[in-house]
N, C-alpha and C positions, 0 to 999 in steps of 0.2 A: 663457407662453412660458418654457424653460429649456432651455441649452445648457450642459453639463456635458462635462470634459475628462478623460474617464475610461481614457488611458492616458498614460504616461511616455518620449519619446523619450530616450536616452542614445547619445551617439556618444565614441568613445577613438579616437586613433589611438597605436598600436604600434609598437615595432621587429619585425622579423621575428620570427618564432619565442623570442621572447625572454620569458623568466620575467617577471610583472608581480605588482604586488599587485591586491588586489579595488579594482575599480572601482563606485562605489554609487550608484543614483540614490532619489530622494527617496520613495519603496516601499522603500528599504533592499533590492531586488531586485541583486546584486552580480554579477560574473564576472571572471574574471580568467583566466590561462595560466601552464601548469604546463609546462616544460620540457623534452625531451629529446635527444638526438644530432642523431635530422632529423625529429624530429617533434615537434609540440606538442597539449597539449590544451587544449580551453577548457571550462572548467566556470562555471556558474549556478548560483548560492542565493539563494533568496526566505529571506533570514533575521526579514525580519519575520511569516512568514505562519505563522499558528495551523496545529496540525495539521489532515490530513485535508481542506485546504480545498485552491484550485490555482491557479497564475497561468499564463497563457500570455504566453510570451517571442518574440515575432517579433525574428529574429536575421538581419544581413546581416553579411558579409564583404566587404570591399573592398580591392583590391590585387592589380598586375598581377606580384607574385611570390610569391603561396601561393594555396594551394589549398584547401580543406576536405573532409573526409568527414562527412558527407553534403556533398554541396552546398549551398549558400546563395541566393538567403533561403528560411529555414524557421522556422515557430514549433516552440517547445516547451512543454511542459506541466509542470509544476515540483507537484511534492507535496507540501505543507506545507513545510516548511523545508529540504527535503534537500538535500544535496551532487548533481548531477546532473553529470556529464560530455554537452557537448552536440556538440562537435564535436571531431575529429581534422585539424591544419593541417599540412600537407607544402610545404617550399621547392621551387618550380620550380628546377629547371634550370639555370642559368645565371645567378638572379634576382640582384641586385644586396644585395649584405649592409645596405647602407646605408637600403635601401627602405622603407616603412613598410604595414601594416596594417589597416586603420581597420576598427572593428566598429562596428554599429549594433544597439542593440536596444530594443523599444519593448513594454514590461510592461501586459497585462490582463486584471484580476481574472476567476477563471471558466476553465471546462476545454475546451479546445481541442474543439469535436467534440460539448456534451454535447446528449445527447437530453431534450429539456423534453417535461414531462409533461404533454401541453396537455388531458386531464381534469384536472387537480386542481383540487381549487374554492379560490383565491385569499380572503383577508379581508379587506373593505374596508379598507384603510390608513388609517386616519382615526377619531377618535368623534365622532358627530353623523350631520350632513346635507352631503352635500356636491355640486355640481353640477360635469358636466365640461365645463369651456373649450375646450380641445385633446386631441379623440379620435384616434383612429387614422388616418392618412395624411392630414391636416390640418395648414392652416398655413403658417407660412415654416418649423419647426425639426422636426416629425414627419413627415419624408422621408427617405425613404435609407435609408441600416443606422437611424434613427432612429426608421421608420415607424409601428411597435410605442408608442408611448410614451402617455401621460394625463398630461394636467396634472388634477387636481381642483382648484377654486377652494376657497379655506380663508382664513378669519382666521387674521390672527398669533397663534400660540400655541395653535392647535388639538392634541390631543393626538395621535400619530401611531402607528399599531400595524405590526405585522410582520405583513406580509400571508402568509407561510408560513415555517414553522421553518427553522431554520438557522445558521450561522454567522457572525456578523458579523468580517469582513476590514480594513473601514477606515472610519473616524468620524471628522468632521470639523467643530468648532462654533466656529471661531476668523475667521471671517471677518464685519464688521458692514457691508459697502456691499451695494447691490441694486440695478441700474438699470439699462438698455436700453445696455449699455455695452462692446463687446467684451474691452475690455480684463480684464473681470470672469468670462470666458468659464470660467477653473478658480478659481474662487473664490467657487464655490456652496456653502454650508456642508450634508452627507450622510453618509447611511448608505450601506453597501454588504455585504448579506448575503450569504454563498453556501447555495445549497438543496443538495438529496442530489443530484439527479442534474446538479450541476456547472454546470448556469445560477446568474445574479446577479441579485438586485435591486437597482434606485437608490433613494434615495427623495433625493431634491434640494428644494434651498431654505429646509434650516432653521433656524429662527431663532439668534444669536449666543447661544455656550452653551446649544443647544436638545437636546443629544443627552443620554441618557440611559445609554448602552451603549458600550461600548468594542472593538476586536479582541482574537476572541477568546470575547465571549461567545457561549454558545448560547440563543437566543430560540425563543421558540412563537409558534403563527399568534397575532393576537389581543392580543401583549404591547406593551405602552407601551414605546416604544421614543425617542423624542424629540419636539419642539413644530416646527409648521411657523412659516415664516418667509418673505422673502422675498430672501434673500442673493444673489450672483453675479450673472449675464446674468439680468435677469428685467425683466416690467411690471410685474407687482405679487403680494402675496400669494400662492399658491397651491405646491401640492404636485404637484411632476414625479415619476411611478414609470415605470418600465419596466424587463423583464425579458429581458435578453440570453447570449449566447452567444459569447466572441469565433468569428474567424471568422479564414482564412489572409491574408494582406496587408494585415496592419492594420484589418482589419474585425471589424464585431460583425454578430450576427444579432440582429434582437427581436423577442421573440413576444405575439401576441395573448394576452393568461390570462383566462380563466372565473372570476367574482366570487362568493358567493354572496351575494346581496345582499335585500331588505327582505321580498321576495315568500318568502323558503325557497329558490328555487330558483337553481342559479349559469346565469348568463349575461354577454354581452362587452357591455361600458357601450357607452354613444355621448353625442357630445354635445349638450349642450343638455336633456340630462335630470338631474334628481338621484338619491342611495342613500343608504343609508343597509344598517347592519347591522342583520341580522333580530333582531328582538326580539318576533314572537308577534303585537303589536298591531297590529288591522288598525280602524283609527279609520275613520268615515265620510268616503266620498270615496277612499280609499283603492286605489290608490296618487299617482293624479293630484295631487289636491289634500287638506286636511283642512279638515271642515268646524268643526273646535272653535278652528280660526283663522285661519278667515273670519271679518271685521271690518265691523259697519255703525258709522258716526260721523258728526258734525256735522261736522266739519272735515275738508278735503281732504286726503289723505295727501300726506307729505311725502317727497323721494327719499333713502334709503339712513337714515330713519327708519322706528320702529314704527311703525304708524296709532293713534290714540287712540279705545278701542272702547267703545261704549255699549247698553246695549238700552231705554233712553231718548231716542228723535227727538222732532222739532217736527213739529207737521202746518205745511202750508202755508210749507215751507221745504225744499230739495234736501239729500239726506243722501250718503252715499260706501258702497260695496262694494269690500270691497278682500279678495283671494282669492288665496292662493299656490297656482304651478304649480309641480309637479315633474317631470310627462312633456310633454318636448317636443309642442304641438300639431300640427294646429288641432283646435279643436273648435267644436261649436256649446253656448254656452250660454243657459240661461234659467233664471229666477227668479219664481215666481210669489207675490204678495204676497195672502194673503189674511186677512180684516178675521174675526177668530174669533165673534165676535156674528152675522154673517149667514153666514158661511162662504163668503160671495162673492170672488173673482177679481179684490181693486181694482186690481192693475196686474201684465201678462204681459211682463216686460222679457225682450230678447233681443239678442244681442251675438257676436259672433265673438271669439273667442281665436285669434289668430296663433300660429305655431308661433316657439320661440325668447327666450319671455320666461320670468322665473321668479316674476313675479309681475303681477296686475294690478288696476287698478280704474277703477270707472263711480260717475260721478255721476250719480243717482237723479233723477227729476224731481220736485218737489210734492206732496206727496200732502194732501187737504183734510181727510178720515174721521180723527178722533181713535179710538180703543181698543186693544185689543190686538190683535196680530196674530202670523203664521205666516207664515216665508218658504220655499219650496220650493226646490229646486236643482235642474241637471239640467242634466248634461254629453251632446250628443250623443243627446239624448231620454232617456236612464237615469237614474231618481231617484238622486241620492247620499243627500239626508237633506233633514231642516229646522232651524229656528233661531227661536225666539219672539223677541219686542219688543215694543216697548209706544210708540204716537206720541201724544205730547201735545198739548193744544189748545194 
């Protein structure tokens, strides 16, 4: 779970038409009003923002004696650093000299309008393996302008990459609490890139002094960019991304993105499955499970410990199977144990896999026949592979 506060409200109240200095909120996003006879203008600079990157500024006017041209509320779209004239304020009529003006405006990274490129194939954010918690419109916090978002589950300290080139806008590694806690709601420690075509990415949750990049740099898909964590509004560990768009009245859009993930081929995660980035190897069992670790052992696995694997059993004593799942099930499996000296079938074990776990195991019954043996697999009736042992008198 992460809820992340990814704009800045600022409110001023004014004299009419009156010369100000810049007003700045914590984005160093400024505006202020420049003076004339009967007219005034109000200008915006994003003075901290890199070139070529953009911020959109939803802007209201308040006050029953001026006016604007354009009217209000409207956002604006601000271009790297520049000076922007946003509005033109005219004194009504009659209005009271003494009367005041109150602006509102409320800064979010990203260009007003932009169109996402929804083929581009995304990098998995992450090295390793990693499983998704909270997929798309799931949850209490991926609803709304949030719908779009992925938590991946991650140990503290996983390394985190740039899932597509771009601009880094604003980085954030100063924050150490993390808990179910609203008041922690902007004090998620993140990155925040912008791509070409004017969308942003989050990457939320990471660890105290976990970033690596600063605003400003330019990243590539793929680049170590900081460690995840579990900082701000969170339950635990894991890495919140999501790729938006502001949108007019204080909204975002976010869009589903296309991964290219284990298989070569890009597609949209879900949860309850894990990825990983392709690297070529397609191991047996492959992509469900791996069979090089699949574990038989004496001792019952232990939870959120390795299992302790042997290919030395007891006869005449109960051994464990223990099997990581990475595609959400169900399936049907079996395991057929046979004894290598006769090549008979000493035992056809058979078990349901529930869809939803990421790992599982069965305790084995007794087996009397000491020698070596050969354990078969078979997900769904498809062989995956086998595995030798050896069970002792």
């Amino acid at each position: 779970m992460m809820r992340l506060l990814i704009f800045l409200l600022f409110f001023t109240a004014l004299p009419l038409l009156a010369q100000s200095d810049p007003n700045c909120d914590r984005k160093n996003v400024c505006y202020w009003v420049e003076s004339g006879e009967t007219e005034s203008a109000v200008f915006l600079q994003a003075r901290s923002m890199p070139a070529e990157t953009h911020i959109t500024v939803y802007t209201s006017l308040e006050g029953s004696g001026v006016e604007s041209i354009p009217p209000t509320p409207k956002s604006f779209v601000l271009n790297g650093n520049e000076k922007t004239k946003i509005l033109v304020l005219k004194k009504k009529e009659g209005a009271d000299p003494s009367s005041v003006a109150k602006v509102l405006t409320v800064a979010y990274f990203g260009k007003l309008g932009a169109i996402h490129d929804d083929n581009y194939p995304y990098t998995l954010p992450f090295e390793g393996k990693s499983w998704i918690s909270t997929g798309y419109n799931s949850g209490a916090e991926h609803r709304g302008d949030a719908a779009n978002s992925i938590d991946f589950v991650l140990t503290e300290g996983t390394p985190i990459l740039a899932a597509r080139e771009g601009t880094v806008v604003e980085a954030e590694d100063k924050f150490t609490l993390g808990m179910k806690d609203p008041t922690l709601i902007d004090k998620a420690n993140h990155i925040i890139i912008e791509h070409s075509d004017g969308t942003v990415a989050i990457y939320g949750h990471l660890k105290p002094e976990g970033v690596i990049v600063k605003a400003g740099d330019k990243v590539t898909a793929g680049q170590r960019i900081g460690y995840s964590g579990n900082t701000g509004y969170s339950t635990g560990p894991h890495l919140h991304f999501e790729v938006y768009r502001p949108e007019e009245n204080r909204r975002k859009k976010t869009f589903p993105t296309l991964f290219l993930t284990e298989t070569g081929e890009k597609e949209y995660l879900s949860e309850e499955n894990a990825y990983w980035n392709p690297d070529g190897k397609r191991f047996q069992g492959f992509p469900i499970t791996n069979l090089e670790e699949t574990c038989l052992g004496i001792l019952p696995p232990e939870k959120d410990k390795e299992p302790i694997c042997t290919e030395n059993l007891v006869s005449k004593k109960p051994f464990y199977l223990t099997m990581p799942i990475y595609k959400a099930g169900p399936y049907l499996f079996r395991a057929e144990f046979i004894l290598l000296k006769s090549q008979k079938v000493i035992l056809n074990f058979q078990e349901k896999i529930p869809a939803g776990i990421t790992s599982i195991a069965w305790r084995i019954p007794p087996q009397t026949k000491s020698g070596k043996y050969k354990v078969k697999f078979y997900l769904d009736e498809k062989e995956l592979g086998e595995k030798n042992f050896q069970m002792l008198p």
